[in-house]
C-alpha positions as CSV (number, residue, x, y, z in Angstrom):
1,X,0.0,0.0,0.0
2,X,1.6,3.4,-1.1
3,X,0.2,6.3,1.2
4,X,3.2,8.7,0.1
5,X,2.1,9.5,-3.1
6,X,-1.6,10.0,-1.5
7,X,-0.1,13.1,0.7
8,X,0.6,16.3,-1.7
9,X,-3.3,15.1,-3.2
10,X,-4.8,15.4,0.4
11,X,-2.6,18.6,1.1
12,X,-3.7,20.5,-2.0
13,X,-7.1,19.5,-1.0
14,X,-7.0,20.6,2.7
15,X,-5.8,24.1,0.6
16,X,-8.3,23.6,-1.6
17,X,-11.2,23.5,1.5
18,X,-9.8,26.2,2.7
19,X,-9.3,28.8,-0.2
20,X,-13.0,28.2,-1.0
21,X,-13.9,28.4,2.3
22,X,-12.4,31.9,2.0
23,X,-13.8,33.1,-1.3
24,X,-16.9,32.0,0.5
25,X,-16.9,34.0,3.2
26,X,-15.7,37.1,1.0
27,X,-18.8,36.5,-1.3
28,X,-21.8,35.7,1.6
29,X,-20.4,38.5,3.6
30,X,-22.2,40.3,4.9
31,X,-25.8,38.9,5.1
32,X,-26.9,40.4,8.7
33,X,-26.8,43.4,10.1
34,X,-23.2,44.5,11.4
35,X,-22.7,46.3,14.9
36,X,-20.0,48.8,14.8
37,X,-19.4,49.7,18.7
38,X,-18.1,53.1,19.2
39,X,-16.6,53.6,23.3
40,X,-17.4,57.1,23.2
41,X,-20.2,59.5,23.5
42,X,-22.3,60.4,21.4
43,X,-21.4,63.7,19.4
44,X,-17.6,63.1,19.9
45,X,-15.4,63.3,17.3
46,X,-15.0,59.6,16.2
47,X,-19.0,60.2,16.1
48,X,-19.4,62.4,13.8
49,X,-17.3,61.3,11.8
50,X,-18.4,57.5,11.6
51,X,-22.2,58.2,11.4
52,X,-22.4,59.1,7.9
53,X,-19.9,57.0,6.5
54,X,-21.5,53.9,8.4
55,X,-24.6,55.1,6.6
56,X,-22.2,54.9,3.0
57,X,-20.4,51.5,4.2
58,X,-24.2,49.9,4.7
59,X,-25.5,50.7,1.0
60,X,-22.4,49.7,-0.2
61,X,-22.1,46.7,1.1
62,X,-25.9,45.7,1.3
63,X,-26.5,45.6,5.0
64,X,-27.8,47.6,7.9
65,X,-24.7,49.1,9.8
66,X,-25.9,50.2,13.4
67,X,-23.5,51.9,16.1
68,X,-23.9,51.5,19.5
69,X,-22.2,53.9,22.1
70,X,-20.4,52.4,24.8
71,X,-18.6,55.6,26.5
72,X,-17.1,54.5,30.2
73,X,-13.3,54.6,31.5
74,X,-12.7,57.1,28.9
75,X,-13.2,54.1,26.0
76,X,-12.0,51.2,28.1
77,X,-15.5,49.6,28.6
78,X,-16.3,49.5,25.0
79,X,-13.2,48.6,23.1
80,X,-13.0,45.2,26.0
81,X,-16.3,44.6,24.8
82,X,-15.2,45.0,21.4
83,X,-11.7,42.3,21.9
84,X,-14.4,40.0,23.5
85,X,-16.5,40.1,20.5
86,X,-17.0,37.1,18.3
87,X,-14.6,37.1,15.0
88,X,-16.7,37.2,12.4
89,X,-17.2,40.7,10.9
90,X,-20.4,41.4,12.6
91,X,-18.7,43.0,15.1
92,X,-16.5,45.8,14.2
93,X,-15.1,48.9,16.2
94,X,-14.8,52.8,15.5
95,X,-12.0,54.3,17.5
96,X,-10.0,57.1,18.4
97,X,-6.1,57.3,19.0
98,X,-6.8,57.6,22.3
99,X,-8.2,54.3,22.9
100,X,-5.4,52.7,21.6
101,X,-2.3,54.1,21.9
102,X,-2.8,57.1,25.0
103,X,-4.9,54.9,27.4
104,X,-2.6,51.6,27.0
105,X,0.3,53.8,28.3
106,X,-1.6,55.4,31.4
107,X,-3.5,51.7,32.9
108,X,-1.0,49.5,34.3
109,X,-4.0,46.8,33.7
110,X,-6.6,47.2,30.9
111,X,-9.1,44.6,29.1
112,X,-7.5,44.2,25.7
113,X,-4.4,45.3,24.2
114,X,-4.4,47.5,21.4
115,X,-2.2,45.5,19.0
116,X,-2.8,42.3,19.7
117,X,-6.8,42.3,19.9
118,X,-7.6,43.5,17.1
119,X,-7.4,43.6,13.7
120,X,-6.7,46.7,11.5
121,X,-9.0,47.9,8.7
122,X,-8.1,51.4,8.3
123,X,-7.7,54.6,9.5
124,X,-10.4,56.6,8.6
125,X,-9.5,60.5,9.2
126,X,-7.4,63.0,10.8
127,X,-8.8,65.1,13.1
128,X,-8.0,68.3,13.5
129,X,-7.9,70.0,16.7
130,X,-7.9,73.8,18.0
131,X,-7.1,74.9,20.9
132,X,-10.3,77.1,21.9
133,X,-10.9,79.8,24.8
134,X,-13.7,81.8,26.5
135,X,-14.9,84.9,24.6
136,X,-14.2,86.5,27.7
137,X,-10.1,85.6,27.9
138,X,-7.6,88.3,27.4
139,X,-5.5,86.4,25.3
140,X,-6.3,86.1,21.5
141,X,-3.3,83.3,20.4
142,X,-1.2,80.5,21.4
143,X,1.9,83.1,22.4
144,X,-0.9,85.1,24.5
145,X,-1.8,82.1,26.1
146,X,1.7,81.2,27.4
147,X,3.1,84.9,28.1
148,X,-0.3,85.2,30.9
149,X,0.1,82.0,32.0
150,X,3.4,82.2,32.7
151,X,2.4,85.9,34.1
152,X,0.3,84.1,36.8
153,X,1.6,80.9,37.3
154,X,-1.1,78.6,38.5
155,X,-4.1,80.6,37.9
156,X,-4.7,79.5,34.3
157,X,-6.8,76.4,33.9
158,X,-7.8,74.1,31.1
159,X,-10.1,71.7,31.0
160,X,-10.2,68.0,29.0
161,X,-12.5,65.0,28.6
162,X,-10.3,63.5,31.4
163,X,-6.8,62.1,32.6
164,X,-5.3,60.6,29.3
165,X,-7.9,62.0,27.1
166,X,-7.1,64.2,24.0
167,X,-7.8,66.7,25.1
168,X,-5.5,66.1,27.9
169,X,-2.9,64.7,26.1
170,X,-2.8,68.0,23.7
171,X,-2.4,70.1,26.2
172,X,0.2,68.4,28.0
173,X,2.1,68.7,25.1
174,X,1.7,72.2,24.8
175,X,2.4,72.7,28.3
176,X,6.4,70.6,27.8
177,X,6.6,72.7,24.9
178,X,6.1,75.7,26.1
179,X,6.8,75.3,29.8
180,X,3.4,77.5,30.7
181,X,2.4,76.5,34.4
182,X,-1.5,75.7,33.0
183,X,-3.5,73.8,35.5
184,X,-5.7,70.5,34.3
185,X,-9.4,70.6,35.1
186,X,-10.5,67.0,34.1
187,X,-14.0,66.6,33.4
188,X,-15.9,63.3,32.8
189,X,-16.2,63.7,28.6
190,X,-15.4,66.6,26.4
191,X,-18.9,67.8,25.9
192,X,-19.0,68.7,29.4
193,X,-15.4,70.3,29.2
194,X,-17.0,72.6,26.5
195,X,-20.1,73.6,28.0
196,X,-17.9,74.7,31.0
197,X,-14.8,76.4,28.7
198,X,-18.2,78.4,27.1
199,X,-19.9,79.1,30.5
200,X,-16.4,81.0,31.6
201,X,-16.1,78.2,34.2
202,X,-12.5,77.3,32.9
203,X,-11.1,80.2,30.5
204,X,-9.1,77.5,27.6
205,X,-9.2,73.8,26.1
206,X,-7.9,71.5,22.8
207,X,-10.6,70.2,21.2
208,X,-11.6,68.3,18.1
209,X,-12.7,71.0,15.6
210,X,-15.8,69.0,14.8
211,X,-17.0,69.2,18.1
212,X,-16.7,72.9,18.6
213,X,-17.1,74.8,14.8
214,X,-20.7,75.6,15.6
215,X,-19.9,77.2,18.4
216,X,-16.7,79.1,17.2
217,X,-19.5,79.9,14.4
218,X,-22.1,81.4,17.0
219,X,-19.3,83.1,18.7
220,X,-19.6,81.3,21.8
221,X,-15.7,80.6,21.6
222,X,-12.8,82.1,20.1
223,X,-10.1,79.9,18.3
224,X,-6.4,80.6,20.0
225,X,-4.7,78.5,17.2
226,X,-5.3,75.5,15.3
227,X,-3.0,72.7,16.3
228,X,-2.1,70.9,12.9
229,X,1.3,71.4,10.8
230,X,-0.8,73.7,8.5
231,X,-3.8,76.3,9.3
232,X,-7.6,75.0,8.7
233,X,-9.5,75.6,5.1
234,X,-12.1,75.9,7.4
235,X,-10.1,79.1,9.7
236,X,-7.9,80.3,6.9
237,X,-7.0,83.3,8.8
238,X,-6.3,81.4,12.2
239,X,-2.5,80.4,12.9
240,X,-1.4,77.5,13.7
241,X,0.4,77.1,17.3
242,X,3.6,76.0,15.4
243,X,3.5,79.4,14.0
244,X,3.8,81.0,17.7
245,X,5.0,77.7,19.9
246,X,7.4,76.1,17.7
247,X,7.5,72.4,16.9
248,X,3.8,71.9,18.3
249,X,1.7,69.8,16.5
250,X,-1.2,67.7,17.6
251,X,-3.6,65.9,15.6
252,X,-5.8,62.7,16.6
253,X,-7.5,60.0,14.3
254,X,-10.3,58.0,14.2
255,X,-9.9,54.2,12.7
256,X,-12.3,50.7,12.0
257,X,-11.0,48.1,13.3
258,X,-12.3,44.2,14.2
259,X,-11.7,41.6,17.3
260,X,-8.5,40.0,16.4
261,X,-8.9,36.7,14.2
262,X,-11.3,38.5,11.8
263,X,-11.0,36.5,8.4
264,X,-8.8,38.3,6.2
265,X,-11.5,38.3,3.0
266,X,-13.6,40.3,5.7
267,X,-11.1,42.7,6.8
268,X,-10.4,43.3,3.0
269,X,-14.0,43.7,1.6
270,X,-14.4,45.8,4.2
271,X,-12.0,47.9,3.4
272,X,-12.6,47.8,0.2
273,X,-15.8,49.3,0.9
274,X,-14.8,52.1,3.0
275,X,-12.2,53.5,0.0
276,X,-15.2,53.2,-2.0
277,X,-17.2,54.9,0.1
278,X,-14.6,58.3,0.8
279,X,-14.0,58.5,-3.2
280,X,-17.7,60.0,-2.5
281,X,-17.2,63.9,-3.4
282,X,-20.2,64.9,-1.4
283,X,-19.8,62.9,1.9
284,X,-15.8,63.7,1.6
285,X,-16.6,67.6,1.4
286,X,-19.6,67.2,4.0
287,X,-16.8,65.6,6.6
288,X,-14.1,67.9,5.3
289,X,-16.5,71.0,6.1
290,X,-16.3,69.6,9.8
291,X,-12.8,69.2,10.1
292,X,-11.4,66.1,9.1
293,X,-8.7,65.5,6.6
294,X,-8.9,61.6,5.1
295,X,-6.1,59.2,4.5
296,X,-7.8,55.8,4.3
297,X,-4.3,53.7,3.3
298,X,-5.2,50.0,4.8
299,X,-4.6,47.4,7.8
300,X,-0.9,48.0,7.5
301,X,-0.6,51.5,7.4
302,X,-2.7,52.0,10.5
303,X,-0.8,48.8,12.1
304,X,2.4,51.1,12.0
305,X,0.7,54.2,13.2
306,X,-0.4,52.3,16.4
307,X,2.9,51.2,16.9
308,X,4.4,54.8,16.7
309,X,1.6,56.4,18.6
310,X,2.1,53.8,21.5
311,X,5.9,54.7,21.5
312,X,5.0,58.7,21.3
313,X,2.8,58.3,24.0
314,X,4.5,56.4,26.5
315,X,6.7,59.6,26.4
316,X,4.5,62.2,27.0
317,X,2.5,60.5,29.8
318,X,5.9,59.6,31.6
319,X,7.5,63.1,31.2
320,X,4.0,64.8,32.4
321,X,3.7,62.5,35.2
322,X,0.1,61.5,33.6
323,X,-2.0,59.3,36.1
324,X,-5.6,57.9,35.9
325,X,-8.5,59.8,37.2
């Protein structure tokens, strides 16, 4: 009896199964409704952004795309739930940097861990942030900021989403930069930390653009400096900080990604199907008239940016002697 000969025959069917199996899955996919979980309140950045193109992915791809809001430890709640989730596609997550590489560094303990989790779609967008003040403060730029600050040491507050958020994190930065003794007033989510920069509770604060143009709009706050490398289509006559405070740049992104073990013919139609959807000229200038600037490049691509936001990170948080809230 010859069973040698039998064995490349049963391997190249074994490959066989299993390259089938995956064309399968690339062409029954989806064929239910898929829950993208979002660990972060409504009307935050990631939110805005996602909504709409959510909308796009689910008439492209033939199924109803809900989003459920899972806000808590600053994202930690939701994106645990989101590792825990079955590997199928049917479960998918919308995040922000923070989540993944800002958070990791602060926790000595959290539920998941941001590379090896999950598994990369895409980045979605930049997100452009300004730093943002009271009508009411003296100050009308980043430089003013930092001259009265450093003219009343201590007496300047700012206020964020909470310990490790972006909104923290951006102004840490600015604060290393600059060396302007600001004081952090955490709050528990950014919408709150608005309301309060408005009210003249707190005179300053970084925030996502999205979150605050309608209210630079009604005049409810004043723009100090927008925090990217270049100024804002959006505020073409607002400086950037880099053009006062030298070397500063902050940005955030938001990014789709799946539980770890997603089938690769999923994670590739599906994005497949966000590139198609962001070729849209409408939906991109609808997003892009809210502040975000899109570089969809792939699961790779945002693979390495995780990696070299986890290393920035680490950095800042251990140099601003960051801790949780």
């Amino acid at each position: 009896m010859q069973i040698k000969p039998l064995l490349p025959h049963i391997l190249i069917s074994i490959c066989t199964i299993f390259w089938a199996g995956s064309i399968s899955a690339q062409n029954s996919y989806p064929n239910r409704t898929i829950q993208t979980i979002m660990p972060l309140q409504a009307g935050s950045g990631v939110d805005i952004l996602m909504r709409p193109i959510a909308q796009r992915m689910s008439e492209s791809l033939g199924q109803a795309i809900t989003i459920e809001n899972i806000p808590g430890g600053a994202g930690l709640i939701g994106a645990a739930k989101i590792a825990q989730s079955p590997a199928d596609g049917y479960v998918l997550g919308a995040f922000n940097d923070s989540i993944l590489t800002m958070l990791p560094n602060l926790y000595k303990k959290i539920d998941y861990d941001p590379v090896q989790s999950f598994s990369p779609i895409s980045e979605v967008a930049a997100i452009t942030f300004v730093l943002v003040a009271n009508p009411s403060f003296p100050g009308n730029t980043a430089a003013d900021l930092v001259r009265i600050a450093k003219e009343k040491p201590g007496k300047i507050d700012y206020a964020s989403g909470g310990n490790g958020s972006p909104q923290h994190i951006g102004m840490e930065i600015f604060r290393q930069y600059t060396g302007a003794p600001i004081v952090h007033i955490p709050y528990r989510g950014a919408a709150a930390a608005v309301t309060d920069v408005m009210a003249g509770q707190v005179p300053v604060m970084i925030s996502a653009l999205s979150v605050v143009l309608p209210h630079i709009r009604a005049g409810k706050l004043k723009v100090l400096g927008v925090a990217s490398k270049t100024r804002s289509p959006l505020l073409p006559n607002i400086p950037t900080i880099n053009e006062s405070v030298k070397g500063y740049e902050f940005s955030t992104w938001g990014a789709l990604l799946a539980p770890k073990g997603t089938p690769s013919a999923v994670i590739e139609k599906l994005n497949e199907s966000l590139a198609l959807v962001l070729k849209d000229t409408k939906l991109r200038e609808q997003l892009i008239q809210q502040g975000f600037e899109f570089v969809p490049l792939g699961p790779d691509h945002l693979k390495d940016m995780i990696a070299q936001g986890l290393a920035r990170m680490k950095k800042v948080i251990k140099d601003g002697g960051i801790q949780p809230d």
